[in-house]
Every structure is written in structure tokens, then in C-alpha cells.
C-alpha positions in Angstrom: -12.8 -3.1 2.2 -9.7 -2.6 -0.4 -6.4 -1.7 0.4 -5.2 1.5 0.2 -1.7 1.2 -0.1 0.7 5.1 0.2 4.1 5.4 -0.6 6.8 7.9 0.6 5.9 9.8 -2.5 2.1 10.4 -1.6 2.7 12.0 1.7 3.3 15.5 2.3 6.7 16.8 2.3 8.5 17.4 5.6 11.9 19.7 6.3 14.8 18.2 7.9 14.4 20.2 10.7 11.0 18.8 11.5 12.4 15.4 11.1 15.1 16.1 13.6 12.4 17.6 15.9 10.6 14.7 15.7 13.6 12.5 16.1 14.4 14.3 19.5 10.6 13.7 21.0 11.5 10.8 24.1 9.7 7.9 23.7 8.1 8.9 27.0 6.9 12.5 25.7 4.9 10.6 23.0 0.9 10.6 22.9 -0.3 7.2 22.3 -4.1 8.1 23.6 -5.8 7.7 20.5 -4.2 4.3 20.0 -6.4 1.6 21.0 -5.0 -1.2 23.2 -4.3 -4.6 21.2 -6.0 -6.7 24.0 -6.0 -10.5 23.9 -9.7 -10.4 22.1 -8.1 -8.5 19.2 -5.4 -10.9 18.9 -7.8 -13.8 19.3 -9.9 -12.6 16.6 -6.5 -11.3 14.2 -6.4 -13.1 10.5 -2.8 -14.0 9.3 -3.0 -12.5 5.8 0.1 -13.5 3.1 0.4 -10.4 0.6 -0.5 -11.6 -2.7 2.9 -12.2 -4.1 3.8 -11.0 -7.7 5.1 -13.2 -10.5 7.5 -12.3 -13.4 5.3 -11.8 -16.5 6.2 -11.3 -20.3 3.3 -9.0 -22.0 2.7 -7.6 -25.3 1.3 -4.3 -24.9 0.4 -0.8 -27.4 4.1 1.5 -26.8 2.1 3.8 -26.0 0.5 2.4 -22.9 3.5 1.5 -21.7 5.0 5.1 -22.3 1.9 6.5 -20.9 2.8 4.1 -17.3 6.6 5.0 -17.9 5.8 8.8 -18.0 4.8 8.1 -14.1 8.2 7.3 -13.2 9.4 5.0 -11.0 7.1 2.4 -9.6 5.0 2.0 -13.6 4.7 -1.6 -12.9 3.1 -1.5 -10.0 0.9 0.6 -11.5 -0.1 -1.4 -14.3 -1.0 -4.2 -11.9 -3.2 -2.1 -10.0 -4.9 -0.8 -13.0 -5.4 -4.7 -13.6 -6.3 -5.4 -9.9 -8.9 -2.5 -10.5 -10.3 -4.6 -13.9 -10.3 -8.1 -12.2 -12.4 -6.2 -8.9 -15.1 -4.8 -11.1 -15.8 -8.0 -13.6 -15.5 -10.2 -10.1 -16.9 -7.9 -7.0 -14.0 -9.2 -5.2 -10.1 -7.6 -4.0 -8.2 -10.0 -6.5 -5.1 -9.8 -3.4 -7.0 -11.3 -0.6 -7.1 -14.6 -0.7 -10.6 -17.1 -1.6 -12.4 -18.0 1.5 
């Protein structure tokens, strides 16, 4: 299954005052009943997984790619590399950020 990685951005905005209300909940008054348990099996059974780290990379590519990614705003590299991410998945049937097994 891929990733699905959110940022701040991609959530629904929320008003200071439902942050504060939030803030004020006790830790007590919180509802964790739809939270499953992590029981020894799950931790017996848990994968360490190192992110796929990034490298600095010098490309040549069309100005106007690059202004089309740059019109996005912040964050246009990342975006480029999951547009390549996206490429390398479809030629290979595998998520190019998990590691070989």
C-alpha cells in the first residue's frame, strides 16, 4: 500500500477558538475507544522502516516545468519528486521509498 503523506496545508482549516477548546480537553476527558491497544503481538510483529532519505540533485529541466511546480508554492520540490516517485512506481510496480526486500 503507498503512502499517503498530508501536510498542515491539506487539512481543513480550524479557528483559534476551536484550538483553544481543544487545548483545554483533560487528558482524562479524552476518548481513546476507537484506538486499538498496541499489545506485545503488534510490537512483535512491528517493521523498523528508515524514510527514504533525499539527496541534493542538479537537474536541467523545460522553465516552464519548473514554473508550472513553482506556481504551487512552497514545498515544489517535493512535489517534483513525487511526480517522479509516481513514474518510477508505474514502470516498476513497486513504492520507490520502501526499501528492496
Amino acid at each position: 500500500m503507498p503512502t499517503i503523506r498530508k501536510s498542515q496545508k491539506d487539512l481543513p482549516p480550524i479557528s483559534k477558538k476551536r484550538i483553544d477548546e481543544i487545548k483545554a480537553i483533560p487528558d482524562e476527558k479524552i476518548d481513546y475507544s476507537d484506538i486499538p491497544e498496541l499489545d506485545d503481538e503488534f510490537w512483535q510483529n512491528a517493521e523498523w522502516v528508515e524514510a527514504d532519505k533525499t539527496l541534493p540533485l542538479t537537474i536541467r529541466v523545460k522553465e516552464s516545468v519548473l514554473d508550472y511546480f513553482k506556481a504551487g508554492g512552497k514545498g515544489y520540490q517535493t512535489r517534483i519528486n513525487a511526480v517522479l516517485e509516481s513514474y518510477v512506481r508505474a514502470k516498476t510496480g513497486s513504492d520507490p521509498s520502501q526499501p528492496s526486500r
